[in-house]
C-alpha positions as CSV (number, residue, x, y, z in Angstrom):
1,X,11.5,30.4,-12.7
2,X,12.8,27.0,-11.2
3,X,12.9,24.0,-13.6
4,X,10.6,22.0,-11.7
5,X,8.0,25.8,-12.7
6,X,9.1,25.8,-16.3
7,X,8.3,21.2,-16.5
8,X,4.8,22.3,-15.0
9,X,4.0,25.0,-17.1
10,X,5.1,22.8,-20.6
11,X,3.0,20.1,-19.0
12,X,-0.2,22.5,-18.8
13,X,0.1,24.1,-22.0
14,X,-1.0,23.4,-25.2
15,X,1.4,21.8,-27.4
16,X,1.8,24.4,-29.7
17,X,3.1,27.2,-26.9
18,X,5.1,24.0,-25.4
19,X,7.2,23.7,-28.5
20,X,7.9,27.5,-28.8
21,X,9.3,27.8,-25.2
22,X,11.2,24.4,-26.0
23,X,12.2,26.4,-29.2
24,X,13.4,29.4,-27.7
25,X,15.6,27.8,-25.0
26,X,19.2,27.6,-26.1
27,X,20.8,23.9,-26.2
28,X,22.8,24.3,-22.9
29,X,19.3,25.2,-21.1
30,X,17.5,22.0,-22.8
31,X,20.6,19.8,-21.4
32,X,20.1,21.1,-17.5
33,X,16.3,20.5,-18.0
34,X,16.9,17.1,-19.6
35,X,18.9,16.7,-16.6
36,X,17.5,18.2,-13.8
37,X,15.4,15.2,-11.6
38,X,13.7,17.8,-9.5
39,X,11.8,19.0,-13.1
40,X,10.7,15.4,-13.8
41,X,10.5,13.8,-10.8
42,X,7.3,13.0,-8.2
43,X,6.1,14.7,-5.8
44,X,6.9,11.4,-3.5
45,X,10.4,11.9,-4.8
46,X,11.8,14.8,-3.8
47,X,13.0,15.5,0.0
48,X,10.4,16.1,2.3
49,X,9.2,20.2,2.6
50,X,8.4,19.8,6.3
51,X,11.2,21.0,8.9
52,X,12.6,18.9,11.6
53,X,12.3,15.5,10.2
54,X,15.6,13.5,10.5
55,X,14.4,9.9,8.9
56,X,12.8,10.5,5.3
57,X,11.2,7.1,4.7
58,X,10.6,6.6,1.0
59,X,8.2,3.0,0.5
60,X,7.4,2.9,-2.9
61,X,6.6,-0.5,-5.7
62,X,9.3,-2.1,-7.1
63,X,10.5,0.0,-10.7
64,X,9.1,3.3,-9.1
65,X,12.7,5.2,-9.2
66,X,13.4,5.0,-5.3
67,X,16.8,4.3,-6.3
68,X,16.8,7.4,-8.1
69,X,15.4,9.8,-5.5
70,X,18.3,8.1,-3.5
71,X,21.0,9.0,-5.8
72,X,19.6,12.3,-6.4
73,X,19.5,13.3,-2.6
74,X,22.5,11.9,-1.7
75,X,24.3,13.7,-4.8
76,X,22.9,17.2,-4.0
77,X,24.0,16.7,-0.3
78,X,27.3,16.4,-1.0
79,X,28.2,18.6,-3.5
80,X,26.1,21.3,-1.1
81,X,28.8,21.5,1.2
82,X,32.4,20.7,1.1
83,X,33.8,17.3,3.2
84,X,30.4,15.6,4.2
85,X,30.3,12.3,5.2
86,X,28.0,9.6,4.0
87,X,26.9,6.3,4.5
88,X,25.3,3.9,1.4
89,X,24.0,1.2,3.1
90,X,22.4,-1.7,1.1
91,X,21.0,-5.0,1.8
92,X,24.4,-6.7,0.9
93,X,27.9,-5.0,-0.5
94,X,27.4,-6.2,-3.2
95,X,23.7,-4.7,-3.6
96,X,25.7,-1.5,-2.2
97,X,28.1,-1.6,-4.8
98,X,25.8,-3.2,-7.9
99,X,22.9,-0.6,-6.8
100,X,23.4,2.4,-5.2
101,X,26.7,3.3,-6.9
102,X,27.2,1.3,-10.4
103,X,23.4,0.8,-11.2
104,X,21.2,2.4,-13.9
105,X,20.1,5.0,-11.2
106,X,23.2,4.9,-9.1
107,X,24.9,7.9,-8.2
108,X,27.9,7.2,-10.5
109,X,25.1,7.4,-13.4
110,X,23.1,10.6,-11.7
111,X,26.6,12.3,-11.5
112,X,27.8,11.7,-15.2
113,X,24.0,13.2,-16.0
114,X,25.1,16.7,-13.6
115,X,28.1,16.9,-15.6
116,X,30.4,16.0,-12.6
117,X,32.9,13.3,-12.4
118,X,33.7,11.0,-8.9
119,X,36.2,9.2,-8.1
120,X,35.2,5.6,-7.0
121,X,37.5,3.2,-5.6
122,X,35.8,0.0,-5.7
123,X,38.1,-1.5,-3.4
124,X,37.9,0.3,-0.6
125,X,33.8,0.9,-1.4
126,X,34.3,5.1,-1.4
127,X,32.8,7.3,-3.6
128,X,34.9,11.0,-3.4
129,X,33.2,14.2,-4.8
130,X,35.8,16.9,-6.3
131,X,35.1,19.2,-3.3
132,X,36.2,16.6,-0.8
133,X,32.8,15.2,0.3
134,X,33.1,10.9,0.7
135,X,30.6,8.2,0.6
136,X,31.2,4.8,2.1
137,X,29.2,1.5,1.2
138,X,28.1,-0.7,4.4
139,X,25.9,-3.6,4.4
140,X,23.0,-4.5,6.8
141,X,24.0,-7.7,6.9
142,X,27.2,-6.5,8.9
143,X,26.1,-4.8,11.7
144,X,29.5,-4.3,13.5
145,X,30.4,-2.0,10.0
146,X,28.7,0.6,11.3
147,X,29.9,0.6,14.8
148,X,32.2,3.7,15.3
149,X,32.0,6.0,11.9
150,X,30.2,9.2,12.2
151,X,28.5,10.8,9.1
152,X,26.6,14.2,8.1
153,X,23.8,11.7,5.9
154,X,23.1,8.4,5.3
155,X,21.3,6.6,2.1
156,X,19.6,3.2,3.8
157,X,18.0,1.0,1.0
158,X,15.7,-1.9,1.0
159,X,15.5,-2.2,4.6
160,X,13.4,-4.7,4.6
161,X,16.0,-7.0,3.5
162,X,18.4,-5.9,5.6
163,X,19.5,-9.8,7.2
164,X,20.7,-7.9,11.0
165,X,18.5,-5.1,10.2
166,X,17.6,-4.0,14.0
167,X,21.6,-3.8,14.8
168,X,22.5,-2.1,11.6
169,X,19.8,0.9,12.1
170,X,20.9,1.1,15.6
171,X,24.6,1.2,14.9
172,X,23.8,4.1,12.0
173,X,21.4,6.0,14.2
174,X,24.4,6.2,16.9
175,X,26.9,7.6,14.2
176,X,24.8,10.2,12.3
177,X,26.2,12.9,14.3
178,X,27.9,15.0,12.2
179,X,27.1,18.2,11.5
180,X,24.1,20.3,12.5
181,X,21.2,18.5,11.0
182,X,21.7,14.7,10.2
183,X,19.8,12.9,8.2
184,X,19.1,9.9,6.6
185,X,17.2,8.6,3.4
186,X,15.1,5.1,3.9
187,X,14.0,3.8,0.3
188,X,12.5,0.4,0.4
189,X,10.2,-2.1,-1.0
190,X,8.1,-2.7,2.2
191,X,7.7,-6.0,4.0
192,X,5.7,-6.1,7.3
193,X,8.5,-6.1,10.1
194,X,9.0,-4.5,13.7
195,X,11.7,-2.4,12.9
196,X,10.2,-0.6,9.8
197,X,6.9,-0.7,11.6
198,X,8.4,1.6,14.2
199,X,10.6,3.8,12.0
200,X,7.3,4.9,10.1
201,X,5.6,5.6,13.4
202,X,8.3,7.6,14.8
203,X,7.8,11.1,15.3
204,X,10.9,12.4,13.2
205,X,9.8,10.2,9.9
206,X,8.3,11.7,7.5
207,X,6.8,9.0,5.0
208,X,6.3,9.1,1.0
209,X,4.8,6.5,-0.9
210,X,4.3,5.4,-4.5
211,X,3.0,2.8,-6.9
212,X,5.4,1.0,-9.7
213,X,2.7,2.3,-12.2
214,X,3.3,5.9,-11.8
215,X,6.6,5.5,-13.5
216,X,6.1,6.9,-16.9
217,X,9.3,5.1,-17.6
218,X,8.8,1.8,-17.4
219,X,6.9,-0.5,-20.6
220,X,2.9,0.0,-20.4
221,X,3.2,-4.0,-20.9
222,X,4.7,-4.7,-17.9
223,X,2.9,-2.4,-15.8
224,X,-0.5,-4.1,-17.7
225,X,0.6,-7.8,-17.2
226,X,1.4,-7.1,-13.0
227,X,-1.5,-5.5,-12.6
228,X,-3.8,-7.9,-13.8
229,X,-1.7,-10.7,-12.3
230,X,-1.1,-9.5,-9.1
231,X,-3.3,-6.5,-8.4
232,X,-5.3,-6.4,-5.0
233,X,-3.2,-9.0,-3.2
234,X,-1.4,-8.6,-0.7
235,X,1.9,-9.2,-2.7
236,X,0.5,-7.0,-5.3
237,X,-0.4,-4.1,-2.9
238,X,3.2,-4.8,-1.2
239,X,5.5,-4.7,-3.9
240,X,3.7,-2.6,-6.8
241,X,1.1,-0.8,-4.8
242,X,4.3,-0.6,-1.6
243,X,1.7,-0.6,0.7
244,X,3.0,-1.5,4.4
245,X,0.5,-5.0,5.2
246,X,1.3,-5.9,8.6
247,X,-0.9,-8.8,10.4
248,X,-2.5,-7.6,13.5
249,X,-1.5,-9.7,16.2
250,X,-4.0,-12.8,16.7
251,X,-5.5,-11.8,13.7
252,X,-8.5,-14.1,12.6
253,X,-8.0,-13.7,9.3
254,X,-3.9,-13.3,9.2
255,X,-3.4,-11.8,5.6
256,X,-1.5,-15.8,4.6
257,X,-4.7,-16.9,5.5
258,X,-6.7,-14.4,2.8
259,X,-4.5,-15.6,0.1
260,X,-4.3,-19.1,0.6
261,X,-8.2,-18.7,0.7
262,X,-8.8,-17.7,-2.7
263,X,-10.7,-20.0,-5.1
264,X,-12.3,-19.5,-8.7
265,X,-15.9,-18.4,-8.8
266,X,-17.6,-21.7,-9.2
267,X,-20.4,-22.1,-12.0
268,X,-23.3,-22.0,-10.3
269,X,-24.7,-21.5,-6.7
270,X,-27.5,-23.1,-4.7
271,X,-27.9,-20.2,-2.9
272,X,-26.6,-16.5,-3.1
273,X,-27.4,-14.1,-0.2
274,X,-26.5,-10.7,0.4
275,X,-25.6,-9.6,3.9
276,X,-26.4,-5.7,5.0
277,X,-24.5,-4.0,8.4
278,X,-26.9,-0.9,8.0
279,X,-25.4,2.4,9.4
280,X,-26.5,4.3,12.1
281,X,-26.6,7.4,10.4
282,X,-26.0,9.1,6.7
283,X,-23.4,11.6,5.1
284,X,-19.9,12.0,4.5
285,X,-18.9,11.5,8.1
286,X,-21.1,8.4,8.9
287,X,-19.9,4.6,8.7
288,X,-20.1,2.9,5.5
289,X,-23.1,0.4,5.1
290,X,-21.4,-3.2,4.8
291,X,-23.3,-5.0,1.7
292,X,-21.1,-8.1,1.2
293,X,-22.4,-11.1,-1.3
294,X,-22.2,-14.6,-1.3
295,X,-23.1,-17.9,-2.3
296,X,-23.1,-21.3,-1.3
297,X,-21.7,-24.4,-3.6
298,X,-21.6,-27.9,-3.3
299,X,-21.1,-27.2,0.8
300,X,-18.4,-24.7,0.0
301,X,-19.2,-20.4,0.9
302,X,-17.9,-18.1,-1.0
303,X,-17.4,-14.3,-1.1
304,X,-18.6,-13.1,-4.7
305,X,-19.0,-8.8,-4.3
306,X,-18.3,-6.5,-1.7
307,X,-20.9,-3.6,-3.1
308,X,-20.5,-1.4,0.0
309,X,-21.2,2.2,0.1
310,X,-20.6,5.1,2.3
311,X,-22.3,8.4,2.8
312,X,-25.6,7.4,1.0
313,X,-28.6,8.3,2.5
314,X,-30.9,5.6,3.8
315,X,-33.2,5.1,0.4
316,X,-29.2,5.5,-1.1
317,X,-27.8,2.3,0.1
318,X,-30.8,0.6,0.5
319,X,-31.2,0.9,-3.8
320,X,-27.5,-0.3,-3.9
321,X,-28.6,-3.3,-2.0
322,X,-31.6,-4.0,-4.3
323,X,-29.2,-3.4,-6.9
324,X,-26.7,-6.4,-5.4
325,X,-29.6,-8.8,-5.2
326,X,-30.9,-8.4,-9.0
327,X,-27.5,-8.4,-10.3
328,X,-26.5,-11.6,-8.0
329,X,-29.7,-12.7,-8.7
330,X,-29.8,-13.5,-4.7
331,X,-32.5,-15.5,-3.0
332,X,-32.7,-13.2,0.3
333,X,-31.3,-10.7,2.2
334,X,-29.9,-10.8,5.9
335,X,-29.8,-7.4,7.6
336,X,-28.4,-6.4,11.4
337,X,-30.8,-5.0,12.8
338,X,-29.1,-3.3,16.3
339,X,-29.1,0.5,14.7
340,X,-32.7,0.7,13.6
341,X,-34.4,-2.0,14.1
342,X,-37.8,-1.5,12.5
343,X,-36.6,1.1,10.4
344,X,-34.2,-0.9,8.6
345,X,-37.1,-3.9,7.8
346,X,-39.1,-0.4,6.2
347,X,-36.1,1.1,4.2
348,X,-35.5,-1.9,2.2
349,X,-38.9,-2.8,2.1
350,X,-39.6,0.7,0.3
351,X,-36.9,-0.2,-1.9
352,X,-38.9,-3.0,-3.4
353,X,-36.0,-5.4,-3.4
354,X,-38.2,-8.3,-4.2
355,X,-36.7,-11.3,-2.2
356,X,-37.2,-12.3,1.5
357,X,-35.6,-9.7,4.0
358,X,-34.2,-11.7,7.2
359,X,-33.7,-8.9,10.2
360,X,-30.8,-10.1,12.5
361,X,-30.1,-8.9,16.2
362,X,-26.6,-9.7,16.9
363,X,-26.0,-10.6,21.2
364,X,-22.5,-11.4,20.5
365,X,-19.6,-9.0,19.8
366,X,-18.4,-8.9,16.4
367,X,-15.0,-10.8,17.3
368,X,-17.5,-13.4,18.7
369,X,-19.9,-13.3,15.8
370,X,-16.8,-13.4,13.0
371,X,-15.0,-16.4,14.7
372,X,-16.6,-19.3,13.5
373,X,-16.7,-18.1,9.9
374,X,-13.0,-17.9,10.5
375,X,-12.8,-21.5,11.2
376,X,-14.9,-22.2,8.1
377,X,-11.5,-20.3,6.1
378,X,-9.2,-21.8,8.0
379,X,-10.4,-25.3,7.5
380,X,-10.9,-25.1,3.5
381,X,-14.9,-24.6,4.1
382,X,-15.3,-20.6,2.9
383,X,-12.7,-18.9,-0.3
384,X,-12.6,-15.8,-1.9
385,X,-14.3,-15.9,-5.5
386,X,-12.3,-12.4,-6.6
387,X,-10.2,-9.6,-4.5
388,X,-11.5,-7.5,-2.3
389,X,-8.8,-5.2,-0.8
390,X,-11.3,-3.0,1.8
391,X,-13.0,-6.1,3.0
392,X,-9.9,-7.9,3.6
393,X,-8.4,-4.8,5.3
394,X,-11.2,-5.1,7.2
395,X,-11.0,-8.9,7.7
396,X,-7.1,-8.6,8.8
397,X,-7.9,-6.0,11.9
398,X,-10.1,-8.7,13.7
399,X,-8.6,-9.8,16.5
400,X,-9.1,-12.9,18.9
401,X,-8.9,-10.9,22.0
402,X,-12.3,-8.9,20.6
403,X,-10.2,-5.8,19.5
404,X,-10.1,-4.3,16.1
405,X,-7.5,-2.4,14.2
406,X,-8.4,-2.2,10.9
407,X,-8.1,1.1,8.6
408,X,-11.9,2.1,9.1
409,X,-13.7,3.2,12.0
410,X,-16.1,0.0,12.4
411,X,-15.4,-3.1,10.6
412,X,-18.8,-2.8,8.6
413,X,-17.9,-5.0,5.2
414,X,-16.5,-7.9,7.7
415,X,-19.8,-8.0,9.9
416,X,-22.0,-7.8,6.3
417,X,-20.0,-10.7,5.1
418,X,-20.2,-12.4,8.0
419,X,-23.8,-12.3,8.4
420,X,-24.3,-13.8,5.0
421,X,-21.8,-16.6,5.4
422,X,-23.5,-17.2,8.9
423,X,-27.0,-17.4,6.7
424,X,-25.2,-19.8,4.1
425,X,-23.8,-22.2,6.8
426,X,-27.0,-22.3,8.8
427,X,-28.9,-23.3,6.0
428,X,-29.8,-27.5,6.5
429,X,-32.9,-28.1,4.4
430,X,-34.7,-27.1,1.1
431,X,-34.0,-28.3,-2.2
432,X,-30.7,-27.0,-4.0
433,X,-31.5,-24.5,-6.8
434,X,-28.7,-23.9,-9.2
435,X,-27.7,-20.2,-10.3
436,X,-25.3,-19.7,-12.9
437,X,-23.4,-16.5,-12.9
C-alpha cells in the first residue's frame, strides 16, 4: 500500500480504526508519512498522470502550496537519476534564491524533510544532490541567462511576472534537451498575458488549477477575510480563485471596465424590472434562460440579481422568474420573444407572475442590441449593485466586431440584462415610485 492509499484510507475511516493503524505503525513509518507530500498533497499537486505532456502548467491562488509541488517535483527528479540537470527559474534571482531554494517550501526545506542533505552554494546559485544531479537558479528578467545551457528539467515560477518573459521561455524551451523526456514545471499566480495564454493552449500542456482556500494549512481567518473582501472579482478570481481572466479583444465590457463599474445597492428604486432571454428548448443540454434584475435610481441603472437557471422546464424557469419579481418586488417583466413567441407570453402568464409582461422581438444582433448599454457603463450611467461572476463572464466575451467568446454557448444572462437595462433607460414618463430593498 502506497502512502498516498494508507492517507486515504485514515481519511475514510472512522476515528477509532484511524488511531489503531496510526498506533500500530512503528515511529520510523509515522516520520515517512509525516513526510511524504504525495500522502498529503492535492490532486492538482502532484505530476500530471497523462503521457506525453512536456510543459505541466500549475495556476493555482496565492498560499495554495505551488511552491511546494515545485520543490517536491523537482526533488524527486533529481534524486531519480544520477547527474540531471535543472533549471529554477524565478521572476528575479533573488525571488530564485529567496523562493524556490531558501523559502518555507523551498527545496532546501523539502530536502531536510526527506532526510537528505544538499549542498548549496549561494554564490554561484547551484544546488548539488549527493548523487551528482545540479540545479541552477536563472531569472526571467535575464533572458540572455538562459541562452546556451542544456537541462534534463526545468522549475519556471510565477511566470506572469517574468519582466522578458517571452525571451526567457524561448531561451529555456531551446535548452531543455537533455535526456529522453524533458520537461518542465510552470507554477504561477496567473495574470492575463500572450505568452501564458499560449502555453495553456498548447498541445503538450497539461493544466492543473487550485484555489488559495483548499489549503488546509493556511489560518481559516485569512481565508474568511479574502473571501469576503475579494471574492467574485476579477482580482479575487485571479489571485485566490487563479482563474486565467483574459479580455477578449474589443471587448464591450473589458473586465477594468466591470470593476470600475461597481457601486453600492442604492436604498430605494423607482423602478425594478426583470429581463427574461427564454430558451429555445429544456433539459440538461439546452441554454440557460437569462433572468437578470434591475432597477433604476435617481437616472442611474443598476444590476441587482442574476437569478438565471438552466435545464428547467418551461413552467421551471418561468416560476423562478415569478419568484425574481416578488422577491424584487419588480413592477414588470421584459421577455425576448424570437424563440417562442406566443408561447413565451402563455408560460409566464400561467405562472401567475402578477405584474405587466412586455414581449420583445429583437431585429438587431446581440452585439448591436448590448452596445448602447455599454455606453451607459462606460460613461458612469449603469453599475453593478453586487458580483456576478457568470454574467460578467458573459459580459467580457462581447465583442465590437459582433462576435462572442464567452464560456457558455449563447450569452443568455448578458442579453436578459440587457433587455432590462434597455426597458430602464427607455423609460421617459410616469411618476417615480420608491422601492426600498
Amino acid at each position: 500500500m502506497s502512502m498516498r492509499e494508507l492517507m486515504l484510507q485514515l481519511a475514510k475511516a472512522p476515528i477509532e480504526e484511524a488511531i489503531r493503524i496510526i498506533g500500530a505503525m512503528s515511529p520510523p513509518d509515522i516520520l515517512r508519512l509525516d513526510a511524504c507530500f504525495e500522502a498529503w498533497a492535492h490532486e492538482s499537486q502532484l505530476p500530471p498522470k497523462s503521457e506525453g505532456w512536456r510543459v505541466w502548467l500549475l495556476m493555482a491562488g496565492r498560499g495554495f502550496g505551488k511552491t511546494r509541488a515545485g520543490a517536491e517535483w523537482v526533488h524527486a527528479l533529481a534524486g531519480a537519476k544520477p547527474g540531471v540537470r535543472i533549471a529554477l527559474v524565478g521572476a528575479t534571482m533573488h525571488d530564485a534564491r529567496n523562493v524556490m531554494v531558501e523559502g518555507v517550501s523551498g527545496l532546501l526545506r523539502v530536502a531536510k524533510l526527506h532526510g537528505v542533505r544538499l549542498s548549496w552554494e549561494p554564490s554561484l546559485g547551484r544546488l548539488k544532490w549527493r548523487n551528482g544531479s545540479e540545479a541552477q537558479i536563472f531569472s526571467g528578467e535575464n533572458a540572455d541567462g538562459l541562452r546556451g545551457p542544456e537541462h534534463d528539467f526545468a522549475w519556471a515560477d510565477e511566470l506572469a511576472k517574468w519582466s522578458q518573459a517571452d525571451a526567457a521561455w524561448d531561451n529555456l524551451q531551446m535548452g531543455l534537451r537533455r535526456g529522453s523526456r524533458a520537461r518542465v514545471l510552470v507554477t504561477t499566480t496567473p495574470r492575463p498575458g500572450p505568452l501564458l495564454e499560449r502555453i495553456k493552449k498548447d498541445k503538450w500542456t497539461v493544466t492543473t488549477t487550485g484555489r488559495t482556500s483548499e489549503n488546509l494549512n493556511l489560518d481559516r481567518r485569512f481565508v474568511e477575510v479574502m473571501t469576503a473582501t475579494y471574492g467574485g472579482t476579477r482580482l479575487g478570481r485571479q489571485e485566490l480563485d487563479g482563474e486565467l481572466i483574459a479580455d477578449v479583444e474589443g471587448a464591450l465590457w473589458p473586465r477594468d471596465l466591470i470593476e470600475c463599474s461597481r457601486a453600492d445597492r442604492p436604498a430605494g428604486f423607482e423602478r425594478i424590472v426583470v429581463g427574461v432571454d427564454p430558451p429555445a428548448g429544456a433539459g440538461a443540454e439546452s441554454d440557460a434562460c437569462g433572468i437578470v434584475v434591475a432597477g433604476r435610481s435617481q437616472g442611474r441603472l443598476y444590476v441587482i440579481a442574476d437569478e438565471s437557471c438552466q435545464g428547467l422546464s418551461p413552467d421551471g424557469w418561468a416560476r423562478r422568474v415569478a419568484g425574481a419579481v416578488t422577491r424584487w418586488d419588480a413592477d414588470m417583466v421584459v421577455a425576448e420573444a424570437n424563440n417562442g413567441g406566443a408561447m413565451v407570453g402563455s408560460v409566464l402568464g400561467a405562472a401567475e407572475i402578477g405584474v405587466r409582461v412586455k414581449l420583445v422581438h429583437a431585429s438587431r444582433g446581440k452585439v448591436a442590441r448590448a452596445d448602447p448599454i455599454a455606453l451607459r457603463f462606460e460613461s458612469g450611467r449603469a453599475y453593478f449593485a453586487g458580483r456576478f461572476p457568470a454574467l460578467e463572464d458573459e459580459l467580457a466575451g462581447l465583442s465590437l466586431g459582433g462576435g462572442y467568446e464567452g464560456p457558455t454557448r449563447s450569452p443568455d444572462r448578458a442579453d436578459a440584462m440587457v433587455w432590462a437595462l434597455t426597458e430602464l433607460g427607455e423609460t421617459r414618463s410616469g411618476i417615480p415610485r420608491v422601492r426600498a430593498l
